[in-house]
Every structure is written in C-alpha cells, then in structure tokens.
N, CA and C atoms of all chains as a GROMACS GRO file, in nm:
protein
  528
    1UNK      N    1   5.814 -12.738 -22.280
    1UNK     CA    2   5.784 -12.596 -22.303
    1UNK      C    3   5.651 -12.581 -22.376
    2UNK      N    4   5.552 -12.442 -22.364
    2UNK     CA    5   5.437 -12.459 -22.390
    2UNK      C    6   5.475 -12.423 -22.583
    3UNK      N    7   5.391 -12.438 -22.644
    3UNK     CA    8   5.389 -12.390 -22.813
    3UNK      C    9   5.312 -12.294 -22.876
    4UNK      N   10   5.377 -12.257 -23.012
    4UNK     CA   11   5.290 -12.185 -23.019
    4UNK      C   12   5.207 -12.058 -22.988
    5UNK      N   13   5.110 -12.019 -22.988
    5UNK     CA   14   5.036 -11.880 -22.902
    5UNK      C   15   5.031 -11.882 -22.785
    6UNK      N   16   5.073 -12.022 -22.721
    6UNK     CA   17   5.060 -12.010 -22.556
    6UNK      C   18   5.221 -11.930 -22.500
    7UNK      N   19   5.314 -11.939 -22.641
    7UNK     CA   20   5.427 -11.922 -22.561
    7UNK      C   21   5.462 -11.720 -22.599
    8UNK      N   22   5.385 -11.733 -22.712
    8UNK     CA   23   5.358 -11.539 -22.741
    8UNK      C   24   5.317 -11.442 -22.630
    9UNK      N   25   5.169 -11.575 -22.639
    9UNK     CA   26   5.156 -11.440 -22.559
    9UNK      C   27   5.173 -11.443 -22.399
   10UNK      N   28   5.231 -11.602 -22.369
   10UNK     CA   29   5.300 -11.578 -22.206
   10UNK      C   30   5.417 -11.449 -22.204
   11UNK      N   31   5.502 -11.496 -22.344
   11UNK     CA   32   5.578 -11.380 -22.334
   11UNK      C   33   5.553 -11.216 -22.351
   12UNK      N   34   5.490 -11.248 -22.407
   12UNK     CA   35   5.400 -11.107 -22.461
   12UNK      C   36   5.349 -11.030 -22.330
   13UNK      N   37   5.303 -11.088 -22.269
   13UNK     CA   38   5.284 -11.034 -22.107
   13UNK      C   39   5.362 -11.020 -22.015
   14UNK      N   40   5.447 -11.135 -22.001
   14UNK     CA   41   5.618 -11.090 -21.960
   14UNK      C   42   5.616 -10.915 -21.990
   15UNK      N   43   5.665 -10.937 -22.153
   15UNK     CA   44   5.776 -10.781 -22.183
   15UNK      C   45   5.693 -10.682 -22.157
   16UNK      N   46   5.524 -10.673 -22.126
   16UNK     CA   47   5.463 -10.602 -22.137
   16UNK      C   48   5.424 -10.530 -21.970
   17UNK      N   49   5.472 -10.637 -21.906
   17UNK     CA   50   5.520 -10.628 -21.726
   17UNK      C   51   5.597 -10.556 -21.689
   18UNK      N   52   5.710 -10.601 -21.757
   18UNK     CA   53   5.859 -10.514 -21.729
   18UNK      C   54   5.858 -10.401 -21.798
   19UNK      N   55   5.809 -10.360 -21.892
   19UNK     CA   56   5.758 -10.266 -21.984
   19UNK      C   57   5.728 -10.164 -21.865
   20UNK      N   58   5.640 -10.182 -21.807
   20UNK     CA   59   5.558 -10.119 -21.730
   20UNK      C   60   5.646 -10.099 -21.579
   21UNK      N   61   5.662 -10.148 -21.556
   21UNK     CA   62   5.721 -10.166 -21.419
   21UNK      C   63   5.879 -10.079 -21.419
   22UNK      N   64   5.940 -10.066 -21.564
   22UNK     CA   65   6.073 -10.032 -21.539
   22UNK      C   66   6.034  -9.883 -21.570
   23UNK      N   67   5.941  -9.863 -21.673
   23UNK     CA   68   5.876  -9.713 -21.681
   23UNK      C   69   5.852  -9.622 -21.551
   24UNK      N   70   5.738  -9.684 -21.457
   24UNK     CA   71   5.674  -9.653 -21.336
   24UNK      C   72   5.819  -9.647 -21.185
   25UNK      N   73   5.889  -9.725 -21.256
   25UNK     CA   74   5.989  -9.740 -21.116
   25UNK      C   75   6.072  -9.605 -21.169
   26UNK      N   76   6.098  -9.579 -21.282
   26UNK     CA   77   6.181  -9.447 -21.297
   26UNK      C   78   6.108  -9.346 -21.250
   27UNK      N   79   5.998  -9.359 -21.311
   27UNK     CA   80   5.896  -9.245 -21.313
   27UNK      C   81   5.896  -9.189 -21.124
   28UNK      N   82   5.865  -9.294 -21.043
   28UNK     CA   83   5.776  -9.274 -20.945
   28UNK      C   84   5.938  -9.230 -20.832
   29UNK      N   85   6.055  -9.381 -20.869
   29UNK     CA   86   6.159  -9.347 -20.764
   29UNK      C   87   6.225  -9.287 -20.847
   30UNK      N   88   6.370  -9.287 -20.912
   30UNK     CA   89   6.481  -9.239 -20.974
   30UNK      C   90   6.435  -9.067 -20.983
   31UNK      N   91   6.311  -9.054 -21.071
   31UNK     CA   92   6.316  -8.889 -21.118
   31UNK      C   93   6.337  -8.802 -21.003
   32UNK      N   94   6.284  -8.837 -20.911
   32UNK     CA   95   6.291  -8.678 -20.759
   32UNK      C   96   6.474  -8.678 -20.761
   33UNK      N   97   6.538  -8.790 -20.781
   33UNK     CA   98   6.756  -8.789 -20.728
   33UNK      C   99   6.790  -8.745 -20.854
   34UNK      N  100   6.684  -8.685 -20.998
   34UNK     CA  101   6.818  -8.681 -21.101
   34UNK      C  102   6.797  -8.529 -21.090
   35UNK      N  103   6.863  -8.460 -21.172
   35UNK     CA  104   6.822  -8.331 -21.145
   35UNK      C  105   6.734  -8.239 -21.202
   36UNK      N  106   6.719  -8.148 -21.218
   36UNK     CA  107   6.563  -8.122 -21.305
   36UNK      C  108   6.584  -8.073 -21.415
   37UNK      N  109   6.756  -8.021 -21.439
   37UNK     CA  110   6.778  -8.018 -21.576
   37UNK      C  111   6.799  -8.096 -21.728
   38UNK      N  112   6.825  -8.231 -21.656
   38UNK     CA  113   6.816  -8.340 -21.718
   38UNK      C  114   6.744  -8.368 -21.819
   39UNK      N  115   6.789  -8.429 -21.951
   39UNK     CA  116   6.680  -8.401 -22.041
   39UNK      C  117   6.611  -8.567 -22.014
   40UNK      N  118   6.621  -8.621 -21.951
   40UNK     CA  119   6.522  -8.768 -21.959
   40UNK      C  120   6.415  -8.695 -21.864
   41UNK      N  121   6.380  -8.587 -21.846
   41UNK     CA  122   6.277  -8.553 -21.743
   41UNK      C  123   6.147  -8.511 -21.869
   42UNK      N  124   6.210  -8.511 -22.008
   42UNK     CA  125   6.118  -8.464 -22.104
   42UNK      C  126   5.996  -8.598 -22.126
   43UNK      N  127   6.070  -8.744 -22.101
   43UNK     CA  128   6.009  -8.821 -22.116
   43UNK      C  129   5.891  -8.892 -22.055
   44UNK      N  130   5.858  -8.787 -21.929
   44UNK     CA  131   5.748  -8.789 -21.811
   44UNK      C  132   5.681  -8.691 -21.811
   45UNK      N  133   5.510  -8.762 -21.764
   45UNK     CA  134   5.437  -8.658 -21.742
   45UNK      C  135   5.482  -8.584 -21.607
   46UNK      N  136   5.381  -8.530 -21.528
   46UNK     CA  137   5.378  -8.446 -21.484
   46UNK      C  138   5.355  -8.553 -21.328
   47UNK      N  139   5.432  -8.553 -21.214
   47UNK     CA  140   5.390  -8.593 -21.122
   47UNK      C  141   5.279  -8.655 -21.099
   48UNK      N  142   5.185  -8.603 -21.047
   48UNK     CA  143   5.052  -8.615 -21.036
   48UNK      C  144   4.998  -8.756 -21.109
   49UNK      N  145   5.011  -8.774 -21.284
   49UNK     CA  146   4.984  -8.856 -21.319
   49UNK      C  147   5.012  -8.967 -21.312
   50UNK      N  148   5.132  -8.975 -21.212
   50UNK     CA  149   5.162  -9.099 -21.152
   50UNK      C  150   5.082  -9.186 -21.076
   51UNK      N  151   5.008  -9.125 -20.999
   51UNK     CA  152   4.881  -9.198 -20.916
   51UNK      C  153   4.725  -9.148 -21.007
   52UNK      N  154   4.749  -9.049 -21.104
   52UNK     CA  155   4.624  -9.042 -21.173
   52UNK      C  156   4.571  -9.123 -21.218
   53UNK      N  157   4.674  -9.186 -21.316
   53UNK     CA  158   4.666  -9.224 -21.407
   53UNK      C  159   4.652  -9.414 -21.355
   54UNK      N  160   4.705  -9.476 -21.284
   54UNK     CA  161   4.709  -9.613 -21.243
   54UNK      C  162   4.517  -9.629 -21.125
   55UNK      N  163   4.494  -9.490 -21.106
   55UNK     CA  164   4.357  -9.489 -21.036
   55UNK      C  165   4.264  -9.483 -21.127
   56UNK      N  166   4.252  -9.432 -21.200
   56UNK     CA  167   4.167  -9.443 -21.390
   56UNK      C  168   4.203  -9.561 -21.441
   57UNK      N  169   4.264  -9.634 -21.395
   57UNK     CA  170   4.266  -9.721 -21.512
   57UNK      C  171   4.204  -9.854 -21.367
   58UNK      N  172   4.267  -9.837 -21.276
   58UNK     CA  173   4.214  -9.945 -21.134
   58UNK      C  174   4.032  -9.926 -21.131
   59UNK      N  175   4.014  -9.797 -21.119
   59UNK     CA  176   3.873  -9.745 -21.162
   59UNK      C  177   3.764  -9.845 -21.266
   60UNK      N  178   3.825  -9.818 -21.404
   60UNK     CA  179   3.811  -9.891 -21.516
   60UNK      C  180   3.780 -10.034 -21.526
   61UNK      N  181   3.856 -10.093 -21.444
   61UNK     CA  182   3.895 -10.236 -21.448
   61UNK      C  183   3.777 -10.268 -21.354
   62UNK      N  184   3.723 -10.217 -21.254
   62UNK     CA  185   3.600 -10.217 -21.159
   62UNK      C  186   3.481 -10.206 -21.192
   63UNK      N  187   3.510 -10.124 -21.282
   63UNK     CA  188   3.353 -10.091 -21.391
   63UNK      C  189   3.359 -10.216 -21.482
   64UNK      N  190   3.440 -10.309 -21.555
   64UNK     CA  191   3.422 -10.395 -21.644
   64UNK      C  192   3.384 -10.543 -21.545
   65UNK      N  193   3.450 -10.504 -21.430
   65UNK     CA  194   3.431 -10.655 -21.342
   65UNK      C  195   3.266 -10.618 -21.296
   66UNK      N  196   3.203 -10.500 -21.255
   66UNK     CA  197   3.083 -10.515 -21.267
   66UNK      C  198   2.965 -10.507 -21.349
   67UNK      N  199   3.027 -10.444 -21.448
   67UNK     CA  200   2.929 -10.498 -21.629
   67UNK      C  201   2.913 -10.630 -21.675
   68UNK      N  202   3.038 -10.697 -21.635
   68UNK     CA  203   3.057 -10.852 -21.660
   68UNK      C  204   2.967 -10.903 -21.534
   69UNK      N  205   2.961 -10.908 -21.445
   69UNK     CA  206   2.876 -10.997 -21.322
   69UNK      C  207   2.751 -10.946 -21.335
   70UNK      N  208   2.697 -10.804 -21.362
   70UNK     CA  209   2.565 -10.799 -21.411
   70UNK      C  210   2.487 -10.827 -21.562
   71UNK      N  211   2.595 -10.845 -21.630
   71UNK     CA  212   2.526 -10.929 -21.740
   71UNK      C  213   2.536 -11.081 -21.691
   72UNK      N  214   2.632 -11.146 -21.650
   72UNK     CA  215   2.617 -11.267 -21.621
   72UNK      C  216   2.519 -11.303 -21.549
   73UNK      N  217   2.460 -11.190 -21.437
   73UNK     CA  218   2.355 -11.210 -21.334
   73UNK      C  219   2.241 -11.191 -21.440
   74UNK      N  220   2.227 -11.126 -21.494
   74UNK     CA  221   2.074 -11.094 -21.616
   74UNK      C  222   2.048 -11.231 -21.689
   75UNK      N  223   2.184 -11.274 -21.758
   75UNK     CA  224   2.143 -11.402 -21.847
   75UNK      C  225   2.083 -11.508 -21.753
   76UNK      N  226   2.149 -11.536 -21.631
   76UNK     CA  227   2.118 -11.642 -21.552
   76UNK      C  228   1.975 -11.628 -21.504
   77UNK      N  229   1.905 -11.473 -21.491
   77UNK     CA  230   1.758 -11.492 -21.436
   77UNK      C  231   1.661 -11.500 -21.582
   78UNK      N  232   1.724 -11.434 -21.679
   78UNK     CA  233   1.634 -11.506 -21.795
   78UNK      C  234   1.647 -11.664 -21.833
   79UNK      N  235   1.708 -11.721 -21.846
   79UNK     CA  236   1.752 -11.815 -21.846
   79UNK      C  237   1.646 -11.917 -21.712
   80UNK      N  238   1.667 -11.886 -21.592
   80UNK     CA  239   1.564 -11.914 -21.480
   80UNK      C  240   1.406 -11.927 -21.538
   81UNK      N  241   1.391 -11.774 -21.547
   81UNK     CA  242   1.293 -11.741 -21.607
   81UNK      C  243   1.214 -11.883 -21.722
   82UNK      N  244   1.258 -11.875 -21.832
   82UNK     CA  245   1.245 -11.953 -21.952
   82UNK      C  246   1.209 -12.076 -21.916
   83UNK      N  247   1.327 -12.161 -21.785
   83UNK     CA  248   1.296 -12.290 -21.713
   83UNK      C  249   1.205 -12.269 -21.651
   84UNK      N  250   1.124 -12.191 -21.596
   84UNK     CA  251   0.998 -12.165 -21.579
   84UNK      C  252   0.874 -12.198 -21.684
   85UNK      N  253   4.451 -11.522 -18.439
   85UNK     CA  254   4.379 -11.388 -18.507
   85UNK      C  255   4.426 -11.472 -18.642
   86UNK      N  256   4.293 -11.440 -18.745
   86UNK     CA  257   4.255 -11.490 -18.857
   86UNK      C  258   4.357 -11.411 -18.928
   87UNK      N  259   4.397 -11.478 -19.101
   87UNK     CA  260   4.452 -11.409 -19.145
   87UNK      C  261   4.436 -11.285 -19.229
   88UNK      N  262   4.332 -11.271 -19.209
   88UNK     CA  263   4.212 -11.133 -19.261
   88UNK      C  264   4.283 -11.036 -19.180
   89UNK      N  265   4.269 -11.092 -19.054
   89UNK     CA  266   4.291 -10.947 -18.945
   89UNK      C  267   4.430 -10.893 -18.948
   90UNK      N  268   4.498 -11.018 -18.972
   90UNK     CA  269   4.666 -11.001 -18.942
   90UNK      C  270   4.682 -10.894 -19.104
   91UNK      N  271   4.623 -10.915 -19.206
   91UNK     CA  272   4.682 -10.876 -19.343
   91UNK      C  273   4.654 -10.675 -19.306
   92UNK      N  274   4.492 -10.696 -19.197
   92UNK     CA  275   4.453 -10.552 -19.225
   92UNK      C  276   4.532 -10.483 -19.133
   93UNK      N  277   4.569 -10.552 -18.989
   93UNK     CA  278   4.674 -10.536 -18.922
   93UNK      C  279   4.798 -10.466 -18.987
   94UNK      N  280   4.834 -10.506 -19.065
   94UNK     CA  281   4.981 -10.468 -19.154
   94UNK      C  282   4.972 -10.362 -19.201
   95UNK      N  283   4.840 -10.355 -19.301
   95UNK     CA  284   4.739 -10.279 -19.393
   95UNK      C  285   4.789 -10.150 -19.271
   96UNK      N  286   4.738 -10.174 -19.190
   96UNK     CA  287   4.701 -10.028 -19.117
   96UNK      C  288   4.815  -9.984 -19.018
   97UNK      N  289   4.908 -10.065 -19.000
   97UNK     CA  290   4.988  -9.999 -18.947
   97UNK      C  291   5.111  -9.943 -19.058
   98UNK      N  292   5.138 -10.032 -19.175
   98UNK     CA  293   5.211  -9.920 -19.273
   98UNK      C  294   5.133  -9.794 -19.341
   99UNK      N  295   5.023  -9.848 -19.324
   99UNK     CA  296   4.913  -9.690 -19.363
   99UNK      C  297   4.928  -9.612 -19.323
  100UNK      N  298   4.922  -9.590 -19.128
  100UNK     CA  299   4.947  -9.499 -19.008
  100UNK      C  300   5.103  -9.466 -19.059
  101UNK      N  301   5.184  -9.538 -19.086
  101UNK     CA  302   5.347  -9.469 -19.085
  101UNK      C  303   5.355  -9.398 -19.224
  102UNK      N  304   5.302  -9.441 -19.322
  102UNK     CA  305   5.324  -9.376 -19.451
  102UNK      C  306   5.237  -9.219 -19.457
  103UNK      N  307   5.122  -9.260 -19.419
  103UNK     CA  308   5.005  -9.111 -19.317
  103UNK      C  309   5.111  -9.002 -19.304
  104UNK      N  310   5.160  -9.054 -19.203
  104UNK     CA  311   5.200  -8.986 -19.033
  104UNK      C  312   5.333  -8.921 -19.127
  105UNK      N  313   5.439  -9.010 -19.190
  105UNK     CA  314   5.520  -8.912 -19.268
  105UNK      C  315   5.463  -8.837 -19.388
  106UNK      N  316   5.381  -8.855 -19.482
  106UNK     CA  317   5.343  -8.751 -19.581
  106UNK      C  318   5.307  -8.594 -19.525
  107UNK      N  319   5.224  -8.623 -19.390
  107UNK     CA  320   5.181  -8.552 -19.401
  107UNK      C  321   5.241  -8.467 -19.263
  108UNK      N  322   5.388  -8.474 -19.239
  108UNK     CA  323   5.443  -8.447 -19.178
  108UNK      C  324   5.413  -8.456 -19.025
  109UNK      N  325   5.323  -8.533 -18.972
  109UNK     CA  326   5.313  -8.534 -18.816
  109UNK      C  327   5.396  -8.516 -18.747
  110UNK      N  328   5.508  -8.606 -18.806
  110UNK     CA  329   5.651  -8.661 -18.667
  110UNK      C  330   5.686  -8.562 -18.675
  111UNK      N  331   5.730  -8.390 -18.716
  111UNK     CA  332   5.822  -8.312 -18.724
  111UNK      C  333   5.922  -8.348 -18.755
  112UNK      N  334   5.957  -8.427 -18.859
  112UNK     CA  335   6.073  -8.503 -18.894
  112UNK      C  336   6.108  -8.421 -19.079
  113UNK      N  337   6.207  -8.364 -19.104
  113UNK     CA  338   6.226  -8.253 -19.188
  113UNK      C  339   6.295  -8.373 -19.303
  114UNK      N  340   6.231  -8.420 -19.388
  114UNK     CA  341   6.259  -8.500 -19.474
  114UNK      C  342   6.315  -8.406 -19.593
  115UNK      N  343   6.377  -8.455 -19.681
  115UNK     CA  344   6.482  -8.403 -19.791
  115UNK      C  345   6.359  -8.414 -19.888
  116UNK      N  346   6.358  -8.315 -19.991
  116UNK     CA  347   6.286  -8.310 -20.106
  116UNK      C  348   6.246  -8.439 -20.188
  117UNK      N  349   6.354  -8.465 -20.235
  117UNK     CA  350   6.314  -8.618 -20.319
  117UNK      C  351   6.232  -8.669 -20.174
  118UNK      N  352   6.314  -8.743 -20.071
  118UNK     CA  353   6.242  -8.853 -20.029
  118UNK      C  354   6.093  -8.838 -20.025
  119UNK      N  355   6.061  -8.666 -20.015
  119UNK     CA  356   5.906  -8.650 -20.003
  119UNK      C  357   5.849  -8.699 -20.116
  120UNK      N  358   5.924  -8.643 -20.224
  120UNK     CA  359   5.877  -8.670 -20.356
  120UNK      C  360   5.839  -8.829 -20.406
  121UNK      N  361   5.896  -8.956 -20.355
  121UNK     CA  362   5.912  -9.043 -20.369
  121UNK      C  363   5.820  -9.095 -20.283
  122UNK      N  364   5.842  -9.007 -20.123
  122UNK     CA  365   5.714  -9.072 -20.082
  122UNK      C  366   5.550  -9.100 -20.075
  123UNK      N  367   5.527  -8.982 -20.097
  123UNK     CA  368   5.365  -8.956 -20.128
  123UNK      C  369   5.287  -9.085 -20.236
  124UNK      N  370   5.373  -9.098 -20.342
  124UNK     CA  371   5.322  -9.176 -20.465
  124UNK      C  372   5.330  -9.353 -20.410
  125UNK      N  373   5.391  -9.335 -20.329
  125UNK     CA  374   5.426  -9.482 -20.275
  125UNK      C  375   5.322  -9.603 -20.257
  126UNK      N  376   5.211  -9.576 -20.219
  126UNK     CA  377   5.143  -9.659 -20.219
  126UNK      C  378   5.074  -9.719 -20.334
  127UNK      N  379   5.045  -9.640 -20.416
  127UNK     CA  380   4.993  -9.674 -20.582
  127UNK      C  381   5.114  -9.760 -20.640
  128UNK      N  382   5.258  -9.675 -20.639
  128UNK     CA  383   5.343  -9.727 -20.685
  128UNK      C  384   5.392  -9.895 -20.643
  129UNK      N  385   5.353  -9.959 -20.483
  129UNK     CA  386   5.386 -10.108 -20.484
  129UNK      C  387   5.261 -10.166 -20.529
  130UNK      N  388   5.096 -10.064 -20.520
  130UNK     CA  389   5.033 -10.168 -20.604
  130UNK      C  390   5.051 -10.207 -20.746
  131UNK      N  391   5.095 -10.107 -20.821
  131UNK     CA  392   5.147 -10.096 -20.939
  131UNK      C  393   5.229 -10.212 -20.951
  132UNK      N  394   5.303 -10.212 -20.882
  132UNK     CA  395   5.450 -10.291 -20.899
  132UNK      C  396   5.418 -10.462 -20.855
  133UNK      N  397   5.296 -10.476 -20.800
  133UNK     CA  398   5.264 -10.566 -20.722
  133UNK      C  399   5.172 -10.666 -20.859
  134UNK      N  400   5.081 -10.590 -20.905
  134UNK     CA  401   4.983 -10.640 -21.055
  134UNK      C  402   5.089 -10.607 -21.134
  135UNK      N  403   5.239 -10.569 -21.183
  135UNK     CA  404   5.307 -10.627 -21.268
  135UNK      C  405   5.360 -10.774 -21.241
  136UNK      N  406   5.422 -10.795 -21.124
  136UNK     CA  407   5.444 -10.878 -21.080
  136UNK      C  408   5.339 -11.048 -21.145
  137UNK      N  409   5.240 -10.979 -21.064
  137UNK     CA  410   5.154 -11.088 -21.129
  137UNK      C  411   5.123 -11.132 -21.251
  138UNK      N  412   5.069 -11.043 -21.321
  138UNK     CA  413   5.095 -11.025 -21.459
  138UNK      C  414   5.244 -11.055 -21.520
  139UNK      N  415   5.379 -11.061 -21.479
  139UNK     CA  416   5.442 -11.109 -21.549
  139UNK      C  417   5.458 -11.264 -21.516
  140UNK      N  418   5.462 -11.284 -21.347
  140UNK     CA  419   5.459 -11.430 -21.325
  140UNK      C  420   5.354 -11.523 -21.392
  141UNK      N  421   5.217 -11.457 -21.415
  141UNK     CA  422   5.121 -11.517 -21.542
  141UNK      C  423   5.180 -11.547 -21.635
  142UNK      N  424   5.233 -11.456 -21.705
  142UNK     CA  425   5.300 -11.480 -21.866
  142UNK      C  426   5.412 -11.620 -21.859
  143UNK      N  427   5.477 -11.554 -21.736
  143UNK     CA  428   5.630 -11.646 -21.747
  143UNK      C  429   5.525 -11.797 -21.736
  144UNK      N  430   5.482 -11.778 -21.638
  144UNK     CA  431   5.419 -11.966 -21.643
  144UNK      C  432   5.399 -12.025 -21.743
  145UNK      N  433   5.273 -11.905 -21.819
  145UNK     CA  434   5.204 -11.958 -21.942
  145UNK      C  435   5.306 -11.980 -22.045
  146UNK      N  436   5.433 -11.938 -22.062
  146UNK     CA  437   5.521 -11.951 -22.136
  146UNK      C  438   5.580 -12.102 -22.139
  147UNK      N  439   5.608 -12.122 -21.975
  147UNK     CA  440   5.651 -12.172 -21.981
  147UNK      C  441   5.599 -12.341 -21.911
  148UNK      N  442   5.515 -12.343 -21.959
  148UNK     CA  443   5.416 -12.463 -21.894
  148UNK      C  444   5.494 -12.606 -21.977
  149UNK      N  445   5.494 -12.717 -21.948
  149UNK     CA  446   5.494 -12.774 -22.000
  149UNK      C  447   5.430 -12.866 -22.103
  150UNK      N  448   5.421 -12.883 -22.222
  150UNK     CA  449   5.287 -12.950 -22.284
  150UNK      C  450   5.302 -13.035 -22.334
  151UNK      N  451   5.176 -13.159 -22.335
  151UNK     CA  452   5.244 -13.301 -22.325
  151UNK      C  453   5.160 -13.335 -22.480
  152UNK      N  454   5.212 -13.302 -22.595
  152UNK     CA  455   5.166 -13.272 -22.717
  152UNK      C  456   5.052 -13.462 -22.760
  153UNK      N  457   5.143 -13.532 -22.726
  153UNK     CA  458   5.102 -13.691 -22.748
  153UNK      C  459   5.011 -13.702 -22.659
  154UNK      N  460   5.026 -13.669 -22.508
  154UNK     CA  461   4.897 -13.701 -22.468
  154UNK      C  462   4.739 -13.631 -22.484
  155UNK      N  463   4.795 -13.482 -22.519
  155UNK     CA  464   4.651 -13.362 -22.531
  155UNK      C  465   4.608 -13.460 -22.660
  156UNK      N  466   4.662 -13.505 -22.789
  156UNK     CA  467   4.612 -13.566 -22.908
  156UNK      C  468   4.551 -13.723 -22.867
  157UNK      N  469   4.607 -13.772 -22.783
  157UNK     CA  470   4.560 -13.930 -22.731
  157UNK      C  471   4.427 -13.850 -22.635
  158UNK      N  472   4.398 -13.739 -22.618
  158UNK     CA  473   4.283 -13.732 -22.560
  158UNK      C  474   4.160 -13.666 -22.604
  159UNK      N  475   4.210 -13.604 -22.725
  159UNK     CA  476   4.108 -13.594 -22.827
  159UNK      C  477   4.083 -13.652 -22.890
  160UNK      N  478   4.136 -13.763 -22.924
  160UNK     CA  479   4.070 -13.902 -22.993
  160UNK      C  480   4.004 -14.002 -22.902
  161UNK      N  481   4.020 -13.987 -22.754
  161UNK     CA  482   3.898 -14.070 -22.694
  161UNK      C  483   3.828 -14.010 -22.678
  162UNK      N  484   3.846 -13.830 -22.652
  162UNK     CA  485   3.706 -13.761 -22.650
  162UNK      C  486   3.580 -13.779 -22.831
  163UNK      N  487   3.660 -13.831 -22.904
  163UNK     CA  488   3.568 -13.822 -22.996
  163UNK      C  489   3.530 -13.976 -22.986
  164UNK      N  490   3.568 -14.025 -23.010
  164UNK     CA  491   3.541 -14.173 -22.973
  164UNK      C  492   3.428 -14.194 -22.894
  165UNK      N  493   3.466 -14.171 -22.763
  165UNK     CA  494   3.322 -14.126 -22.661
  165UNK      C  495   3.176 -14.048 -22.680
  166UNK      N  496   3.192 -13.957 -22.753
  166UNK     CA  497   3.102 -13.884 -22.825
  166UNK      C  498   3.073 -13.936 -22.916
  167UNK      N  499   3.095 -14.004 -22.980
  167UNK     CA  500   3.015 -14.144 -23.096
  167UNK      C  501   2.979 -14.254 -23.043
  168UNK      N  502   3.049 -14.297 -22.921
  168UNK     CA  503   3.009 -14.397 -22.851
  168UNK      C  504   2.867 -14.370 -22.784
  169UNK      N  505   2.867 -14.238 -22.729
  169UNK     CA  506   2.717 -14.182 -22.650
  169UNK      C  507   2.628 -14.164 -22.771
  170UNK      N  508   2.635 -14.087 -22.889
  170UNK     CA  509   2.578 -14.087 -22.934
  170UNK      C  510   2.500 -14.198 -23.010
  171UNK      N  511   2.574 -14.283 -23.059
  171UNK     CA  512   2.509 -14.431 -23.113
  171UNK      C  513   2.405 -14.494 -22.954
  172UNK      N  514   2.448 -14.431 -22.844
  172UNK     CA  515   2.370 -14.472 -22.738
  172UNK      C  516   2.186 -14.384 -22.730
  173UNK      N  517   2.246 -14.290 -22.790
  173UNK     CA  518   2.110 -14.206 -22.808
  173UNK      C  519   2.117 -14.058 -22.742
  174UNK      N  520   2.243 -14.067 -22.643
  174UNK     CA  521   2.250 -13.927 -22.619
  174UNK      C  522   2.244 -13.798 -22.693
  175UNK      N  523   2.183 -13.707 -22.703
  175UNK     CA  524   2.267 -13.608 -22.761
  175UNK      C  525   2.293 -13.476 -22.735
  176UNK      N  526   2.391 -13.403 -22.782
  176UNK     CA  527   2.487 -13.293 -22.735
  176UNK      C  528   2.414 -13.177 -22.735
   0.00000   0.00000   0.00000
C-alpha cells in the first residue's frame, strides 16, 4: 500500500469524485421524478446551472492548459535564444 | 476504418439521436422529467466520465504499492554515483 501523502491525497480525490458525481447525478437525473414540493429541491440551483456551470469551469481548464504551453513555449525560445 | 473514425462514428450518431429527441423531431411526446433529464445529458456523462477518472487516479495513487527498502537502496546508489561522477570531474 502506498504511504503517507500519497495515500491522502489518492484518497482525497477519491471522496472528492464521488463528492461530485453523487451531487451532479441527483442534480441532473433524480430531481425532474421527485416532486417540486419537496424540500431537497432547496438544495439545487436552478437547472440551467447544471450545464453552466461544468462549461465554465471545462472553459477554465482550457485557458490554464494554454497559459501553461505558452509559457512553456516562451521559456524554450529564450532559452534557444541565449544558446545562441 | 481507424479508430478515430469509429469513436466520431459513435460521437455522431448518439449526437443525431440525442439532437433529434431534444429537440423533438421524431414527434415522439416524451413525459416531462424524461425531457428534463434529457437535454442536460450530454455534459452530465462528461461530467460523470472526468469523475470517473479522477477517482480511478486517486484510488490507484492510494493504492499503489511501495517498495519502501528498495526506493531507500536506491537513493543510496543514487548518491554514491553522484560522488562517484563527481570525484570523476563531472559536475551537476
């Protein structure tokens, strides 16, 4: 078995999976079959933010994967550069 | 047919059926929820798809095995080696 911080935060990402996944599966399937008087309906946004909100953040994650490859691309031509 | 084509293949024919019911083509009079459930559907298995991964990451990393005697038997030849190069003249 791994030790230590390897085994935190494997788990740590685990609960933070299912976390997510058991939220989004209520959210997205279960809420339309319960009924709308229900008070677990207080605990959700609003429709919509169901795909808002996972496209802002998919969005996000696109913008950091190309901040990261254009700085990596900048260091590598200075870097060129210098071996020059 | 490559497996590029076959994946977009799939890609596009559950696209065309998920399409074709949202947006009511078939004349097919679907019940409230199922509409409700269906529209969000596609976000929702990518969603469900990067938990997936993300938890099968964790579970691995959890659960890797680690070979405590050998990672330490290999930082002592890595230093070893690195004094060995260095008394050679290399340096880091």
């Amino acid at each position: 078995m791994a030790t230590g911080t390897d085994q935190v935060v494997g788990l740590g990402l685990l609960a933070v999976s299912l976390i997510i996944f058991t939220y989004y599966t209520v959210w997205v399937i279960l809420l339309p079959f319960i009924d709308s008087e229900h008070i677990i309906h207080k605990y959700f946004l609003p429709r919509a933010y169901a795909v808002a909100i996972p496209l802002a953040v998919g969005l996000l994650l696109l913008l950091f994967v190309g901040l990261f490859i254009t700085y990596v691309m900048l260091k590598n031509r200075q870097v060129t550069k210098k071996a020059q | 047919m490559t497996k590029l084509a076959q994946w977009l293949w799939a890609l596009a024919l559950l696209g065309s059926a998920w399409a074709a019911l949202t947006v009511g083509a078939l004349g097919l009079e679907l019940p409230s929820p199922c509409r409700e459930v269906l529209w969000p559907l596609p976000a929702y298995l990518l969603v469900a798809a990067g938990c997936y991964a993300l938890g099968t990451v964790g579970y691995r990393v959890a659960t890797f095995h680690d070979c405590e005697d050998a990672a330490r038997e290999l930082q002592s030849q890595i230093q070893e080696a690195r004094a060995d190069l260095g008394r050679r003249g290399l340096r880091f």
